[in-house]
C-alpha positions in Angstrom: 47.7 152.0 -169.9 48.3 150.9 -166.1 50.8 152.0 -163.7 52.1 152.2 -160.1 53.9 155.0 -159.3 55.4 156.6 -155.9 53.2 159.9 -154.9 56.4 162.2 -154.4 58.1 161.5 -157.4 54.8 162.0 -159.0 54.2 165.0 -157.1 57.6 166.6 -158.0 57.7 166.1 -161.8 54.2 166.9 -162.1 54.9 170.1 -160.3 57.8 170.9 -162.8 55.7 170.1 -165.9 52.2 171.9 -165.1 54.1 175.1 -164.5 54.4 175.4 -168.5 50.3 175.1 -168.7 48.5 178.1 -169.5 45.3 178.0 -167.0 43.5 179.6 -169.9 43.7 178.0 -173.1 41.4 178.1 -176.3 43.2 175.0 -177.3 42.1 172.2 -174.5 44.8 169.9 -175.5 47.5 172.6 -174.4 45.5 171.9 -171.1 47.0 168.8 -171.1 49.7 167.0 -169.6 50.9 163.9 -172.0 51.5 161.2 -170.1 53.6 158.0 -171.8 54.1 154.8 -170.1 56.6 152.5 -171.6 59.9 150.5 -170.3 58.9 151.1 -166.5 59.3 154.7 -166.6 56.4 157.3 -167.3 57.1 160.4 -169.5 55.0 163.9 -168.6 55.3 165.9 -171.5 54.0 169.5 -171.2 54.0 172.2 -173.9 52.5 176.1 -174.8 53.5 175.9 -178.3 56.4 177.9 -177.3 58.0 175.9 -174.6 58.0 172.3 -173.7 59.1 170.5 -170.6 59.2 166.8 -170.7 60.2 165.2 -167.1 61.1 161.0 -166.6 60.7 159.1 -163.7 60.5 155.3 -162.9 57.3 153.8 -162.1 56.3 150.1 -162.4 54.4 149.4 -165.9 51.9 147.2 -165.8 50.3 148.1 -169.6 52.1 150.5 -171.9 50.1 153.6 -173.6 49.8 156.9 -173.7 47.2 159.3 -173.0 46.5 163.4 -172.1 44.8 164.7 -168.8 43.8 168.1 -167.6 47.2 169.2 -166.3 46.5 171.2 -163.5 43.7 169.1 -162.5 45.5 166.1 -162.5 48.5 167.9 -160.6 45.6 169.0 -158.1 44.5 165.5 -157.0 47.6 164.3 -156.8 49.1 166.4 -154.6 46.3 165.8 -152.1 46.3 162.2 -151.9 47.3 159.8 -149.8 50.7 159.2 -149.0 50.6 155.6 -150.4 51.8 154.3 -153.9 49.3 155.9 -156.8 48.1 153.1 -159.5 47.2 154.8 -163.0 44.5 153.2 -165.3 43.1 153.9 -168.6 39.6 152.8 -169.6 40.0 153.5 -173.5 36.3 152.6 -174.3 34.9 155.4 -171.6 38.1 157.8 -172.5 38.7 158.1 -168.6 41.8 158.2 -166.8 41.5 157.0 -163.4 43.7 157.3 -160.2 43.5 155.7 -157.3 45.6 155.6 -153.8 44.6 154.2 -150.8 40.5 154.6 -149.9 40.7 158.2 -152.7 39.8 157.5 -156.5 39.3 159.7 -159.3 38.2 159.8 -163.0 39.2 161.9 -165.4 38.2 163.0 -168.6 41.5 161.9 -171.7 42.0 163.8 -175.1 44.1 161.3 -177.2 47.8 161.1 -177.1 48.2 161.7 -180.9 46.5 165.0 -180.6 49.0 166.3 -178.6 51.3 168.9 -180.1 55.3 168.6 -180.2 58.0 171.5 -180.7 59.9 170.8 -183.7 63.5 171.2 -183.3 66.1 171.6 -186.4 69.5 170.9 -186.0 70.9 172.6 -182.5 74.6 173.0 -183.6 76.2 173.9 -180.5 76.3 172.0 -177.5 77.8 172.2 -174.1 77.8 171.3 -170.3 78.1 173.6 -167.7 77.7 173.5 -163.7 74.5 174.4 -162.6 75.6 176.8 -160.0 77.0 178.4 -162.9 73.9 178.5 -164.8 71.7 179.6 -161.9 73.8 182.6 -161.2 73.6 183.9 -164.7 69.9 183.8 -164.4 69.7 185.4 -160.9 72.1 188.1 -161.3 70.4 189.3 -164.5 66.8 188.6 -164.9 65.5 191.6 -162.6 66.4 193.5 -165.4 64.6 191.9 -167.9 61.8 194.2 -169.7 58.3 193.3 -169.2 57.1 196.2 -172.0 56.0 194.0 -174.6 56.1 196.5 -177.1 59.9 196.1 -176.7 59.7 192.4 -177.0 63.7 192.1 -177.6 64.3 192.7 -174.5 62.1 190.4 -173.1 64.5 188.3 -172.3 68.1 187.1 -171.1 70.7 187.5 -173.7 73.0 185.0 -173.9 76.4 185.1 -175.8 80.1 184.2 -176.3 82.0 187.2 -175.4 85.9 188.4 -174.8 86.8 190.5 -171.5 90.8 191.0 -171.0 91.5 188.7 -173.5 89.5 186.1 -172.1 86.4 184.5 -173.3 83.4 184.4 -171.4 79.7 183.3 -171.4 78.4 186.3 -171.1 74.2 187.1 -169.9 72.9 190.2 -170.0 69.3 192.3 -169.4 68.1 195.7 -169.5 64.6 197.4 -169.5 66.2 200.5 -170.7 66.1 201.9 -167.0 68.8 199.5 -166.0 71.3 196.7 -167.0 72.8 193.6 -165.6 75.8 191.8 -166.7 77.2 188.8 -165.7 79.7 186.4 -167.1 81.5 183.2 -166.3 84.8 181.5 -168.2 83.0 179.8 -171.7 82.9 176.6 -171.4 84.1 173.8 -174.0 82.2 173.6 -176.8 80.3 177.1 -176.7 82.8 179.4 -178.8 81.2 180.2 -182.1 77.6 180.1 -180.6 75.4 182.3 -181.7 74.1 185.4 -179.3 70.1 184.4 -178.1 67.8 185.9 -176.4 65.8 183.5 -174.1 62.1 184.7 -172.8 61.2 185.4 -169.7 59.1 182.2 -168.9 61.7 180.0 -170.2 64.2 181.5 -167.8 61.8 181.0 -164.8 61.9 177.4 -165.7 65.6 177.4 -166.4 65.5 178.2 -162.8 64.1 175.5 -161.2 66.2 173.2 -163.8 69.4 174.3 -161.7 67.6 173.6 -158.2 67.5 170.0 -158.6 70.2 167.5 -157.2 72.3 167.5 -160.3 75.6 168.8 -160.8 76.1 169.5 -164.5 73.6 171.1 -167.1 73.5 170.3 -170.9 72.5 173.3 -172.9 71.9 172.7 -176.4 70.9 176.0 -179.3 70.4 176.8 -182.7 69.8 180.7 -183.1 66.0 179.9 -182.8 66.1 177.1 -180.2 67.2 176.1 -176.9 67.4 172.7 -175.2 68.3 172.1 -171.9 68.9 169.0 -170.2 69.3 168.4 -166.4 69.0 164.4 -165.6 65.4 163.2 -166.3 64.3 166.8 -167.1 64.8 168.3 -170.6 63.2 171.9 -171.7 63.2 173.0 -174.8 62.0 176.5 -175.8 61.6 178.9 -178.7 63.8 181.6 -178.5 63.0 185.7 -178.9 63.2 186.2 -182.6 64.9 189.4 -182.6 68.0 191.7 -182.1 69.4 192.5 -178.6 70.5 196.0 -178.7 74.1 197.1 -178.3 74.1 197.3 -175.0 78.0 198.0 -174.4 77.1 201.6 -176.0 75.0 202.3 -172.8 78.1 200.6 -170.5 79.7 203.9 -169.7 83.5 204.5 -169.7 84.8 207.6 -168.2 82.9 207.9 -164.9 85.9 208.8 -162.2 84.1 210.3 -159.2 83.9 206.8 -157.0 82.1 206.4 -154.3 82.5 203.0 -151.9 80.0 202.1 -149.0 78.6 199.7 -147.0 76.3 198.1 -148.9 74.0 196.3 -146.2 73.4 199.6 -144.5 72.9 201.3 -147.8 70.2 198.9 -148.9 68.5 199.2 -145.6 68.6 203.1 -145.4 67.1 202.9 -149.2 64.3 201.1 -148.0 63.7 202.9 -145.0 63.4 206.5 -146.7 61.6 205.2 -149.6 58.6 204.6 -147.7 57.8 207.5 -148.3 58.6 208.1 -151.8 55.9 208.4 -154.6 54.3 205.1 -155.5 54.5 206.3 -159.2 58.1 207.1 -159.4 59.8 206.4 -156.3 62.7 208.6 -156.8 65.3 208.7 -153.5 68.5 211.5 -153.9 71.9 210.9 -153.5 73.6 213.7 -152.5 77.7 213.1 -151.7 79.6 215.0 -150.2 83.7 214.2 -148.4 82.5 211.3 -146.4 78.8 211.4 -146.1 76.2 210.2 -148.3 72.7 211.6 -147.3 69.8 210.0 -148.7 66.3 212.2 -148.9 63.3 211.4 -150.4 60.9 214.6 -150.3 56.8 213.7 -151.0 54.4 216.8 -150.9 51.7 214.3 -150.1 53.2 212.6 -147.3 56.2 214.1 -146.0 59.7 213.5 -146.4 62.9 211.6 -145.1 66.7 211.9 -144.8 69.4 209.4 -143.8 73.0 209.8 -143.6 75.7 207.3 -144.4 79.6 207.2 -143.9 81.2 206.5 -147.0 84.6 207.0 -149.2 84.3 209.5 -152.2 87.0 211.9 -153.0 85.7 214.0 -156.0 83.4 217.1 -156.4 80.3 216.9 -154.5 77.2 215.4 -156.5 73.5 215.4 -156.5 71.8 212.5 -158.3 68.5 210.5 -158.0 67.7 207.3 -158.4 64.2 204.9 -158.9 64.2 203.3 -155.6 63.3 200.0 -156.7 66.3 199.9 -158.9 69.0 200.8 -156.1 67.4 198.2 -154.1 67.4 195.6 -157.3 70.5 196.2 -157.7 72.3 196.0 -153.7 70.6 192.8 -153.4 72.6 191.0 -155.7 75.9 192.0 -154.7 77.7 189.4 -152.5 80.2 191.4 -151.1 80.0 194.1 -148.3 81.5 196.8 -150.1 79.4 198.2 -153.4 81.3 200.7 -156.0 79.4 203.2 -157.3 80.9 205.5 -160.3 79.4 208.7 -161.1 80.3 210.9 -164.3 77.3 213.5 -163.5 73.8 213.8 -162.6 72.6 213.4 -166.2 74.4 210.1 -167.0 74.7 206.8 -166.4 76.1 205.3 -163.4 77.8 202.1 -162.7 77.8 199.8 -159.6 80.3 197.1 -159.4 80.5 194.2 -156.4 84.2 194.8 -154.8 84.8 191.3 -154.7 83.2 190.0 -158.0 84.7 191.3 -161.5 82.4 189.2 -163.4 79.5 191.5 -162.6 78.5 195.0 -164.1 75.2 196.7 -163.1 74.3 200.2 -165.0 71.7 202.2 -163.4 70.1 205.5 -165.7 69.2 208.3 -163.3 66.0 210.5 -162.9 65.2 213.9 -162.0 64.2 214.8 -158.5 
């Protein structure tokens, strides 16, 4: 195998694919980055068993093949060379890869191509496009919810489903730890009704991520009820999915709260922070204690000392004390895009919901705690 490739588009994809490697593997050839040189493009294929990322980009073949290399190594030396084309050679008789631009060179150590792994993939029955601003926002208005108790392995994870809301259906994601919940949706797009409801892990929706920060405009999702495949121009992921049931989460969605409270929610999120400095690493429980038009925020720590903050707000029901986890006030102001927040309150021992003013498609529940 010999090749001349650009550094930056080297750099980028092997950026992109190395992010699936494990540092620590018992397996070395899930170390590896699979690299496939044929018809002037070079394929990086990387994969944990569970995930695999495989990333195209044109280069200039000079001798097709295909080989593995230390991922993270490899993604190491390149990113310090030279800015200066990169030429790629394989010495099959010594097994060493070696890499060379301007006066820098390396060798490196190859484990054969065929020994690399692939993800099988059945049939994936439904298939659709959708706009990766669309995509991106389902992940980033949800996944701060997502569980990381992996006893509760369900719910590690972004579920993904057709739904129906006012007669309308939706692609609907949705994440709770059991503390919280997030809920977005957008209008279902052609080809996704009749999909079935997944859960997609954690890792694979960090990479999903980055998927919708590229230059292209559309993004081709693919699924079975075990598999995912995602396609954004010379990138496709594919990735197991959570083999389990996502609770019914629109049992926890509560219904009858009426005591609303609306405020500001740039000065709320700031006052939040400032008065949980002092709150309890552990717990980090702030009180919200409503009454007319005034919200006062306290936070109360034997071992450091306490803090209060008033806010002007509009609430017209009985007065209510409730508390809060810190973290999960703040979690949840930060990804509302509108300057107004809605908060509805039944009572201090239930569920509360936060909406965005100016964005229906979003639902965030927040449980309570005593303080």
């Amino acid at each position: 195998m010999r090749l001349t490739i650009e550094k930056p588009k080297l750099t980028k994809a092997l950026a992109h694919v190395a992010s699936v490697v494990e540092r620590r593997n018992t397996i070395p050839i899930l170390s590896n980055v699979l690299l496939t040189a044929d018809a002037n493009k070079l394929r990086l294929t990387a994969t944990d068993l569970d995930m695999e990322v495989v990333e195209t980009v044109d280069s200039t073949i000079s001798t097709e093949g295909a080989v593995t290399v230390p991922a993270h190594m490899f993604n190491d030396i390149v990113r310090k060379l030279p800015d200066a084309d990169v030429w790629i050679d394989r010495d099959e008789k010594q097994e060493r890869l070696t890499i060379t631009s301007g006066p820098a060179q390396f060798s490196l150590q190859t484990l054969p191509a065929d020994d690399f792994p692939t993800l099988s993939v059945e049939d994936l029955d439904h298939a659709f496009t959708l706009p990766a601003g669309d995509l991106k926002r389902l992940i980033e208005k949800t996944r701060f919810a997502i569980s990381t108790e992996e006893t509760r392995y369900y719910l590690n994870g972004i579920y993904l489903h057709a739904a129906e809301t006012d007669g309308k259906e939706t692609l609907r994601a949705v994440a709770t730890d059991g503390h919280r919940l997030a809920q977005v949706e957008i209008p279902l797009p052609e080809g996704a009704k009749g999909m079935p409801g997944v859960i997609v892990p954690r890792k694979t929706v960090a990479d999903l991520l980055r998927l919708t920060e590229t230059d292209e405009d559309e993004i081709r999702i693919e699924l079975s009820p075990s598999k995912i495949r995602v396609s954004s121009g010379q990138v496709v992921l594919t990735s197991k999915l959570i083999d389990g049931t996502f609770p019914d989460y629109e049992r926890v969605i509560p219904q009858g709260n009426d005591k609303r409270l609306e405020l500001d929610n740039t000065t709320f999120e700031q006052a939040v922070d400032r008065v949980s400095t002092l709150s309890n690493d552990k717990g980090r429980a702030v009180k919200l204690a409503v009454s007319g038009d005034t919200l006062t925020l306290s936070v109360n720590n034997p071992d450091s000392g306490s803090a209060t903050e008033e806010l002007p707000v509009s609430y017209d029901a009985d007065p209510l004390e409730i508390g809060f986890n810190a973290r999960y006030l703040l979690d949840i102001a930060q990804q509302l895009d509108s300057e107004t927040a809605e908060f509805l309150f039944a009572d201090p021992g239930s569920p509360t919901m936060v909406r965005d003013m100016k964005d229906a498609s979003t639902l965030y529940v927040l449980m309570p705690m005593r303080v």
